[in-house]
C-alpha positions in Angstrom: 0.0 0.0 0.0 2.1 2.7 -1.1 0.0 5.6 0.4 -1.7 4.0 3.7 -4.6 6.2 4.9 -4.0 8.1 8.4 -6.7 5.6 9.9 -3.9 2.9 9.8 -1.3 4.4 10.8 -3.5 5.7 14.4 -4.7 2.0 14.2 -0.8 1.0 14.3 0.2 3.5 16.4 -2.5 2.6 19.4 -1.5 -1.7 18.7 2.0 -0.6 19.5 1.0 0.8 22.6 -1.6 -1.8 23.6 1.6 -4.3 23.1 4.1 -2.2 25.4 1.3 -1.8 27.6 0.5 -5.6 28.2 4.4 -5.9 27.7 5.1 -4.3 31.0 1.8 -5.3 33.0 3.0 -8.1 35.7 1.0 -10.4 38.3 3.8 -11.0 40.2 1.0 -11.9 43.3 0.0 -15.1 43.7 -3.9 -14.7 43.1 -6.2 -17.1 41.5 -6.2 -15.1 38.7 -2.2 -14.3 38.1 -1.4 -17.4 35.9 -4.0 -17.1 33.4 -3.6 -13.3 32.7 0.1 -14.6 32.3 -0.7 -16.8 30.1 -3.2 -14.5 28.2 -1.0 -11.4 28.3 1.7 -13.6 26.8 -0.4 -14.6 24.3 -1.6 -11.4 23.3 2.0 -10.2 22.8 2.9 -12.8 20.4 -0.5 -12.3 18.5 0.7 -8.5 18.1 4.1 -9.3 17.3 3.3 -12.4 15.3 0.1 -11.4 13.0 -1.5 -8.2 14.0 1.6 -5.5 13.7 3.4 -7.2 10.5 -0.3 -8.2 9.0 -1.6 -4.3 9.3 1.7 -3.0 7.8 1.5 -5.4 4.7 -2.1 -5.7 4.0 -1.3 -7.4 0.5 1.1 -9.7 2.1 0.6 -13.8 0.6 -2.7 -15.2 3.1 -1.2 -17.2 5.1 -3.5 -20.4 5.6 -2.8 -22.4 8.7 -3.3 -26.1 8.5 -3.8 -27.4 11.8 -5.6 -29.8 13.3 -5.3 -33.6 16.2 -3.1 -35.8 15.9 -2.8 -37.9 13.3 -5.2 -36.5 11.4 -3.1 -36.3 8.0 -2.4 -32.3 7.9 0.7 -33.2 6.5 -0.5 -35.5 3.6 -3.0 -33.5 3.1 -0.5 -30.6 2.2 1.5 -32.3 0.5 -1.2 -33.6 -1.8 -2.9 -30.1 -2.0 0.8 -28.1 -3.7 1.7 -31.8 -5.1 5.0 -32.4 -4.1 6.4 -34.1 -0.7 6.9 -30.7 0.6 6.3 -31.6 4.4 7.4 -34.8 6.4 4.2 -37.2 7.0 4.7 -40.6 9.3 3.0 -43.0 11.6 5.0 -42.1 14.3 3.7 -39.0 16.2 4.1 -36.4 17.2 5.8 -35.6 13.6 5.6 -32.4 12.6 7.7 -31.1 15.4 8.7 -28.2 13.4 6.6 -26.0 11.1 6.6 -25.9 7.6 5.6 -23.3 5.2 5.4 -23.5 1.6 4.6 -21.0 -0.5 4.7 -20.1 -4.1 8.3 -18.8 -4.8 7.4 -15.3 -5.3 6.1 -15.2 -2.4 8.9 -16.6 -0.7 10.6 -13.2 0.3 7.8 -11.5 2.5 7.9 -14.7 4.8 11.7 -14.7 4.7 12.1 -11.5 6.0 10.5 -12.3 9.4 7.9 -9.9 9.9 5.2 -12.6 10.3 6.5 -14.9 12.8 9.5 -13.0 14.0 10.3 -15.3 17.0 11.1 -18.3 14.5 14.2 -18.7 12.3 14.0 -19.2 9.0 15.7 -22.5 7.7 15.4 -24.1 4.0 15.9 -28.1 5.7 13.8 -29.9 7.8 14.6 -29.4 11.4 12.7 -31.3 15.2 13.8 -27.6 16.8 10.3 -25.6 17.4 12.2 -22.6 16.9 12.3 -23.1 14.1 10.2 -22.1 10.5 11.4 -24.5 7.1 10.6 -22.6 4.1 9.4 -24.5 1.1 8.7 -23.5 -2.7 5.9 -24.7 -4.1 6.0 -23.9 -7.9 2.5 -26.0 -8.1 0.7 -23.3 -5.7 -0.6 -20.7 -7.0 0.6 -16.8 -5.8 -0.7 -15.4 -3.1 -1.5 -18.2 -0.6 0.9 -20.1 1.5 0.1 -22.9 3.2 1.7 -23.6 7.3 1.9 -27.3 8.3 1.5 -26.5 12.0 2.0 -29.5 14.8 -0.8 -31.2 16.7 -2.9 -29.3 18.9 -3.6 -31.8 21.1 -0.1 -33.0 21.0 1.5 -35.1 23.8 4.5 -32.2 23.8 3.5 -29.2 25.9 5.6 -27.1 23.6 4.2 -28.3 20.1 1.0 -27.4 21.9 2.0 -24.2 22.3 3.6 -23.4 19.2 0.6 -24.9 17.5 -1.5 -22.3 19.2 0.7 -19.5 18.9 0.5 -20.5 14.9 -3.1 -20.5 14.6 -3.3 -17.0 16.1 -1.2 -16.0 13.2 -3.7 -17.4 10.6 -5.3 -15.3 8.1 -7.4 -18.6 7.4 -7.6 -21.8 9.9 -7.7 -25.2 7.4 -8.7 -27.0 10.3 -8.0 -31.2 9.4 -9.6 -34.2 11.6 -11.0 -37.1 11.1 -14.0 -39.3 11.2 -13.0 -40.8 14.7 -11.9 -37.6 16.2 -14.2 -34.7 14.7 -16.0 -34.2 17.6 -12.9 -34.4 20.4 -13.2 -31.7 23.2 -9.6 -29.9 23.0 -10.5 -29.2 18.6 -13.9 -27.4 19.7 -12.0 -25.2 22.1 -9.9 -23.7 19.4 -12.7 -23.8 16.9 -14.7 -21.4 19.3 -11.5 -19.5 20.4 -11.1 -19.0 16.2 -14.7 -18.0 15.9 -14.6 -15.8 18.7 -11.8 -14.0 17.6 -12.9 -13.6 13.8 -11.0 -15.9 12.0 -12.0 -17.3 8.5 -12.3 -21.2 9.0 -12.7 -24.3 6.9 -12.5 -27.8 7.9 -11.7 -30.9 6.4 -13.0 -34.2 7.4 -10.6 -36.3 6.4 -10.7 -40.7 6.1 -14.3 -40.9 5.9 -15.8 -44.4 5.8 -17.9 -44.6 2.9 -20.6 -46.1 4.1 -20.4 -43.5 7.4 -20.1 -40.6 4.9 -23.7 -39.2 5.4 -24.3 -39.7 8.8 -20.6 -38.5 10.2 -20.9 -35.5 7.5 -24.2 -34.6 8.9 -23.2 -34.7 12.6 -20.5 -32.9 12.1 -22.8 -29.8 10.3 -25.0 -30.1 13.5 -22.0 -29.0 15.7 -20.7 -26.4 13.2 -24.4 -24.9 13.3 -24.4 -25.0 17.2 -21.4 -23.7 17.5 -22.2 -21.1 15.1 -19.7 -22.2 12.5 -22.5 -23.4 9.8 -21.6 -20.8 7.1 -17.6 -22.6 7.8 -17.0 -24.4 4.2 -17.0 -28.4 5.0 -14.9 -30.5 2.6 -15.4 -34.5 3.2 -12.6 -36.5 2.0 -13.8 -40.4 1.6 -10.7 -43.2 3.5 -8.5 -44.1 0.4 -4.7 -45.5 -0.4 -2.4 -42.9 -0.8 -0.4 -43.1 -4.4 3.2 -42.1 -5.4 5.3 -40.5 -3.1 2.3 -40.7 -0.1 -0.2 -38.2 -2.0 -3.8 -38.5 -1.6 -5.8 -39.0 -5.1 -6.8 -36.0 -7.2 -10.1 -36.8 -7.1 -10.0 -36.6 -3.3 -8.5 -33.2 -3.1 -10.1 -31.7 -6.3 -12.9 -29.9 -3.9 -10.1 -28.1 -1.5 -7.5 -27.8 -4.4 -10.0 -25.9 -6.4 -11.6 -23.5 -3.8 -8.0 -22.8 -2.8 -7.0 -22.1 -6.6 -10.2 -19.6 -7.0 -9.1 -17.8 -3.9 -5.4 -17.6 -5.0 -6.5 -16.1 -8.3 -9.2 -13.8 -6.5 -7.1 -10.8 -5.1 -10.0 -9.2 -3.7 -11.4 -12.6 -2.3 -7.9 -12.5 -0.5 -8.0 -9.3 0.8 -11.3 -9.9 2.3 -10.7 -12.8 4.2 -7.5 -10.8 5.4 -9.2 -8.0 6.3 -12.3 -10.0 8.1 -9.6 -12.3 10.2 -7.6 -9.1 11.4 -11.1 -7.2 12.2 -12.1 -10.2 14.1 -8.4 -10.1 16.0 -8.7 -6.4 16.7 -12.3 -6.3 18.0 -11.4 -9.3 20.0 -8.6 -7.3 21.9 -11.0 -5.3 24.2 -12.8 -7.8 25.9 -9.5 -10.0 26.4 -7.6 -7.1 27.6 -10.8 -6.2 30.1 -9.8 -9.5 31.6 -6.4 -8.7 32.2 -7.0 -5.3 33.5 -9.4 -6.7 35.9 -6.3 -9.7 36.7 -4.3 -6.2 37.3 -7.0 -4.6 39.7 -7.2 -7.9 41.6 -3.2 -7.6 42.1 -3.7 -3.8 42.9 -6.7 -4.9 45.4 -4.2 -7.3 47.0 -1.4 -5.6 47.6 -3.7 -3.0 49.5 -5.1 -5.2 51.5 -1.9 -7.1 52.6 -0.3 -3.4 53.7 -3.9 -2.9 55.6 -3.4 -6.3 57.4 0.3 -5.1 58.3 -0.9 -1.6 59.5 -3.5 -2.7 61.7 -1.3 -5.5 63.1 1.2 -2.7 63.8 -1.8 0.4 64.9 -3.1 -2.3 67.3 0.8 -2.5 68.8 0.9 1.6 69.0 -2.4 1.4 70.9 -1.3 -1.1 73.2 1.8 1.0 74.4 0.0 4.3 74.6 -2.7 2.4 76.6 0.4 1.6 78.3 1.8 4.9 79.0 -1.8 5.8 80.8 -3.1 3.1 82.6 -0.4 2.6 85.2 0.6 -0.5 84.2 4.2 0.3 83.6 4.4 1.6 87.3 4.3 -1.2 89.1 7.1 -3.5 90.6 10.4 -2.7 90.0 9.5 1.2 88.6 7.1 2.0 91.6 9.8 0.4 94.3 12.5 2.0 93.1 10.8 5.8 92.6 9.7 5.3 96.2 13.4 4.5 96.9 14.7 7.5 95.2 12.4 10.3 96.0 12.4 8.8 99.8 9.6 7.0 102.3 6.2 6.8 102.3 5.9 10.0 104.6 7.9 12.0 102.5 5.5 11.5 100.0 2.3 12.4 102.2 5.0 15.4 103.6 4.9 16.3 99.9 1.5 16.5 98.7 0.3 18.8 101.7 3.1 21.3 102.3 5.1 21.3 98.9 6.3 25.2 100.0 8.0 23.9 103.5 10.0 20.9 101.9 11.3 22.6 98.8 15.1 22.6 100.6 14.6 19.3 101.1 13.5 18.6 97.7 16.1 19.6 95.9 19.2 18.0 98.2 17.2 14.6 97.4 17.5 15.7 93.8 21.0 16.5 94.2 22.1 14.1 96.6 21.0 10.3 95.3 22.3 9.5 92.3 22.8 5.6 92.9 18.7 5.1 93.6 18.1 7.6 90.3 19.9 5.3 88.7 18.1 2.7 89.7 15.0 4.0 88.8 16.4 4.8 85.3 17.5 1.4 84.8 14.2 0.1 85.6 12.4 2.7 83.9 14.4 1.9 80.5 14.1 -2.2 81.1 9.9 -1.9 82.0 9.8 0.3 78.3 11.9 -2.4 76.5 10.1 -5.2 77.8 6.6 -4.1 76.7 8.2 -2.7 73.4 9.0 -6.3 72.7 5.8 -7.7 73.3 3.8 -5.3 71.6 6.3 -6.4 68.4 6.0 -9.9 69.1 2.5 -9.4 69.1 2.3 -7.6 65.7 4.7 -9.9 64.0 2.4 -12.9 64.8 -0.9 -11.0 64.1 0.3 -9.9 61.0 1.7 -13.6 60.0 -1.8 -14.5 60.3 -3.6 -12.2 58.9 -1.1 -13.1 55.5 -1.1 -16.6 55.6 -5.0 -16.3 55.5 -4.1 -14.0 52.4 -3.4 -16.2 48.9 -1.0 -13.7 47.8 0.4 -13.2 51.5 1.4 -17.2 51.9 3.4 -16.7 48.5 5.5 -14.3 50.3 6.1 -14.9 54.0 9.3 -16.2 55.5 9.5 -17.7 58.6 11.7 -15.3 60.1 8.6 -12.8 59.5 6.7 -14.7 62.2 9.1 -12.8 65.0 10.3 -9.3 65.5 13.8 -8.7 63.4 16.8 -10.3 65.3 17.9 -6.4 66.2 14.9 -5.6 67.6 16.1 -5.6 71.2 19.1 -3.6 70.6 17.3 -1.1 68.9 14.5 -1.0 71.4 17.1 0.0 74.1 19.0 2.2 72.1 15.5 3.8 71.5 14.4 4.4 75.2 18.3 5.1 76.3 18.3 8.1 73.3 14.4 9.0 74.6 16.0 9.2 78.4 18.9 11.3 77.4 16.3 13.8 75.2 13.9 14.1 78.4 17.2 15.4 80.4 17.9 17.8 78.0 14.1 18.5 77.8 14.2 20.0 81.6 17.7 21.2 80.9 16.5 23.6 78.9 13.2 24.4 79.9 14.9 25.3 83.8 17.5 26.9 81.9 18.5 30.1 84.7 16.2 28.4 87.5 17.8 28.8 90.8 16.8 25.3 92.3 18.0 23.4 88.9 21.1 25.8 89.0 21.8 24.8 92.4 21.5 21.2 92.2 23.3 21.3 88.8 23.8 17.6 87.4 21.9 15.7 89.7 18.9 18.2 89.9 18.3 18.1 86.3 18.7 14.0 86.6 16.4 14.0 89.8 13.3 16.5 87.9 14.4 14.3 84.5 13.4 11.3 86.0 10.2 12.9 87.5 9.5 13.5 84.1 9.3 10.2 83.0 7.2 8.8 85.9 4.9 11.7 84.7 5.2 10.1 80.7 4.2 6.7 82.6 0.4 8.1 83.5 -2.9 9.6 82.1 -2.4 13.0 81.0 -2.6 15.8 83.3 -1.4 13.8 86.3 -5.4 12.7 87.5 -5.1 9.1 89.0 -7.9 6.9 87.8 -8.3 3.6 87.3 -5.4 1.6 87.3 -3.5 4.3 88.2 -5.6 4.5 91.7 -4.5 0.7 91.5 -1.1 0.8 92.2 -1.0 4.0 94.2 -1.9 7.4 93.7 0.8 8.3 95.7 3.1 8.0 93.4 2.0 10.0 90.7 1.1 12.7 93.0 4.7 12.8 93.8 6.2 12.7 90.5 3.3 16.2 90.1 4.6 17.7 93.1 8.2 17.3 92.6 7.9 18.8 89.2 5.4 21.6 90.8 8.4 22.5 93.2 11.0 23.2 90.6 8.7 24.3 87.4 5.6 25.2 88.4 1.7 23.5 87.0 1.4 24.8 84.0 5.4 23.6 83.2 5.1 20.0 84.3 2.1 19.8 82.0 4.4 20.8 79.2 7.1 18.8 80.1 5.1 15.7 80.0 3.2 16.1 77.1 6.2 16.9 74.9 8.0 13.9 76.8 5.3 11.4 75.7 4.8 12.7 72.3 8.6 12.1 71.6 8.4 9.2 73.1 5.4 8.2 70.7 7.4 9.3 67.8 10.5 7.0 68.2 8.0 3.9 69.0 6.4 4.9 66.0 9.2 5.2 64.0 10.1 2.0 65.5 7.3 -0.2 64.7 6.8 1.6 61.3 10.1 -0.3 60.2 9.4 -3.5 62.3 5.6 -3.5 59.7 7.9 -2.6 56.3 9.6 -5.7 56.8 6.1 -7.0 55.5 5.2 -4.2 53.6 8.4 -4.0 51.6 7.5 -7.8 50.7 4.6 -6.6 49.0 5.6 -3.3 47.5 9.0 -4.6 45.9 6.2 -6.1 43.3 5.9 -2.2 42.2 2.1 -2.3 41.3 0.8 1.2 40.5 -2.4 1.8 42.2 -4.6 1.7 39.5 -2.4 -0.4 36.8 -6.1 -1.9 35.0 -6.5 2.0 33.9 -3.8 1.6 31.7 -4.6 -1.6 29.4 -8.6 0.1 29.1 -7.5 3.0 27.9 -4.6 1.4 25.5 -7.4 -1.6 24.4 -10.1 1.8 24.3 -7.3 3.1 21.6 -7.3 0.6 19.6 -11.1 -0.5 19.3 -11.7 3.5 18.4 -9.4 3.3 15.7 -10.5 0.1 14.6 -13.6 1.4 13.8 -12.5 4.3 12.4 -10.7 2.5 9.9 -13.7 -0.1 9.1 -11.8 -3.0 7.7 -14.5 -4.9 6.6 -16.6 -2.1 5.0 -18.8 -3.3 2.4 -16.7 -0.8 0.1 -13.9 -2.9 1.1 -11.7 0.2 1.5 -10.4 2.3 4.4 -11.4 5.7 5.7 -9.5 7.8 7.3 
């Protein structure tokens, strides 16, 4: 065509983009649906790069007829009687086509040696067992214009003639489909058929080694299925069981019928070009429904991925609740915290001396600040190992809820490991790194906020150790200091004091402040924390790099095509293009 219309080239143009589009779509999750969108997205791909690309570009390319069919059902014979010449190997021992063959008319020769149709498969002139292969054969007896590919068994015993057998029919202009009076009506031949028919391809069958006597009654059986399979207007040639003559050709007589309607057809340009033009319509319109299916595989992937990270975040929100709940309920000041506050800060009637004349003990306050620095650290050790301790459970916790939550996940059993099932080996190291780094900030907290204070300046180091650790008894309860609950539980006392303590060096209002930013930081670091202890999951599951809408892409690549498509009209009645 030496001046396409614009119509094709946008037709071209969108294919390309539909086949770099499907190209780079993966299902790298293991859902129910991953493997056959695989499979189909593969498929499409070769169909593009086998048929539909180098078929649009040459529209007056040779028709290539595809002669497939079951095994053993004399698609070889049968070519070789149709161009009249031995031209394809033919046996009793199967598979044995295990390469394909293509013979054309040697004119026509150079548009299939250049590789456009087909370009996966190497061109050879000798008869080769590799599938990766494509023998060329001249055929001076066939007329220009039609080639004829001896394809291998569809419902061969070898996975990969299977494959290559499908991958050739989708590169058909016309499917010469070959069985025979025992196997016409065979399951896995119907599912092509209705895959061909589906997908707009011209068909014609051959009933081959027909009983004569079973000629009627197989022949009309057989039209039964084409009709309810909507195949009637399919031509139907029946070829009577005969000997084969010379050189293992089937009689003239026998192959007159195909030989002729084949020879009217090569003759017949314009026959040609619509059977051309009515396969590739039928490929194209076919492409939007497929690709539907794999944009909807792509959603389920998307869907997936999302709901795997959900699982992960609320294993790991449920952890962050459990140590806030933690900070306010009281829970982490009993045992070894509350004995060894009451151990620094002094007796039980200190503490009652404190929370009724905080003015007349302020002296005494601050040489206890100033003046105890083994019980402070004491109480810092056990403040630090109470933190770690429920840092660790709270992980442990998550790890296993969100174990579970994947294994009950198709996709998320594809990609646990079991050391997923437990916090990351470091995870105690960095959890009292984390609250020795928190303990250190909190000091330099009340550094700064006493900053020219006279009873922090006084009591220099151990002061601003002594209100520090006030500080974080503070962190450990309900905001505001009010003692309910569990708090009440293990002694309001001791809260009280931590208030007072802070009330006789900063004031209310400051003690408030101090412990509110204390937690928050706190917070922030245990956030931080569990936030990488959950990517160890989530990283699992984004490392497939699914976009979060990745089906958008094929509908509106597939959309592309179908609009040009019609725009171009292929099968007009004019039989033209528009543009």
């Amino acid at each position: 065509m030496a001046e396409p219309p614009p119509a094709l080239g946008r037709l071209a143009e969108a294919l390309s983009r539909l086949r770099a589009t499907i190209g780079g779509t993966t299902y790298p999750l293991a859902m129910p649906s991953a493997d056959e969108a695989r499979r189909v997205g593969t498929a499409l791909v070769s169909q593009l790069d086998d048929y539909l690309l180098p078929r649009l570009a040459r529209l007056d390319a040779p028709l290539l007829v595809v002669v497939g069919g079951s095994t053993g059902a004399g698609k070889s014979t049968l070519v070789n009687s149709l161009v009249r010449a031995p031209v394809s190997a033919a046996g009793v021992l199967r598979p044995t086509t295990r390469s394909p063959v293509l013979v054309s008319h040697p004119d026509d020769l150079p548009w299939f040696r250049q590789g456009e149709l087909l370009p996966g498969l190497t061109r050879i002139t000798e008869s080769s067992t590799d599938p990766r292969t494509l023998q060329l054969v001249p055929a001076p007896a066939l007329g220009s214009g039609l080639a004829f590919l001896d394809a291998p068994d569809i419902d061969s015993v070898v996975d990969r003639n299977r494959a290559l057998a499908a991958q050739l029919l989708a590169a058909a202009d016309l499917w010469l489909f070959v069985t025979t009076a025992a196997r016409y009506a065979d399951a896995v031949p119907w599912e092509l058929l209705t895959t061909a028919r589906l997908r707009g391809t011209v068909i014609a069958l051959v009933l081959d080694r027909v009983p004569a006597e079973a000629a009627g009654e197989v022949s009309a059986h057989l039209g039964e299925m084409l009709a309810a399979h909507d195949m009637s207007a399919a031509p139907l040639f029946v070829m009577p069981e005969t000997h084969l003559e010379a050189q293992g050709l089937l009689p003239d007589d026998v192959t007159a019928p195909l030989r002729d309607w084949f020879a009217q057809l090569a003759v017949d340009a314009s026959a040609r070009a619509a059977v051309v033009r009515q396969t590739l319509d039928g490929a194209l319109a076919a492409l939007q429904p497929t690709v539907e299916g794999l944009a909807e595989a792509a959603d389920e992937q998307s869907r997936a991925a999302a709901a795997l990270q959900e699982r992960v975040i609320a294993a790991y929100r449920t952890a962050r609740r459990t140590i806030e709940q933690g900070l306010q309920d009281g829970r982490l000041l009993r045992g070894e915290v509350l004995a060894r506050w009451q151990e620094f800060i002094g007796t039980g009637e200190f503490l009652r001396t404190l929370e009724s004349r905080v003015g007349q003990v302020r002296d005494r306050l601050v040489a206890a600040l100033t003046g105890r620095p083994a019980p402070g650290r004491n109480l810092q050790d056990a403040l630090e190992s109470q933190l770690v301790t429920l840092i660790r459970g709270v992980c442990a916790d998550a790890s296993e809820q969100a174990w579970q939550a994947w294994q009950a996940h198709p996709a998320g059993v594809a990609l646990l490991e079991p050391a997923l099932q437990r916090p990351a080996p470091d995870l105690p190291d960095r959890a009292e790194r984390l609250v020795r780094d928190w303990q250190q900030w909190v000091l330099e907290l009340v550094r700064a906020e006493a900053g020219d204070r006279r009873v922090v300046a006084r009591g220099a180091a151990y002061a601003v150790n002594g209100a520090g650790l006030a500080v974080m008894i503070a962190v450990f309860t309900s905001t505001a200091f009010i003692p309910t609950g569990a708090e009440v539980a293990v002694g309001a006392g001791t809260t009280v004091a931590a208030q007072k303590v802070l009330e006789a060096i900063f004031g209310d209002q400051a003690i408030r402040t101090l412990a509110g930013r204390a937690r928050e930081n706190l917070m922030e670091r245990i956030t931080d924390l569990l936030n990488a202890e959950a990517a160890r999951y989530t990283e699992r599951a984004a490392a497939a790099g699914l976009d979060a809408d990745p089906g958008a892409g094929l509908r509106h690549a597939a959309t592309a095509v179908e609009r040009a498509r019609e725009e171009l009209a292929l099968t007009a009645p004019s039989g033209g293009t528009s543009s």
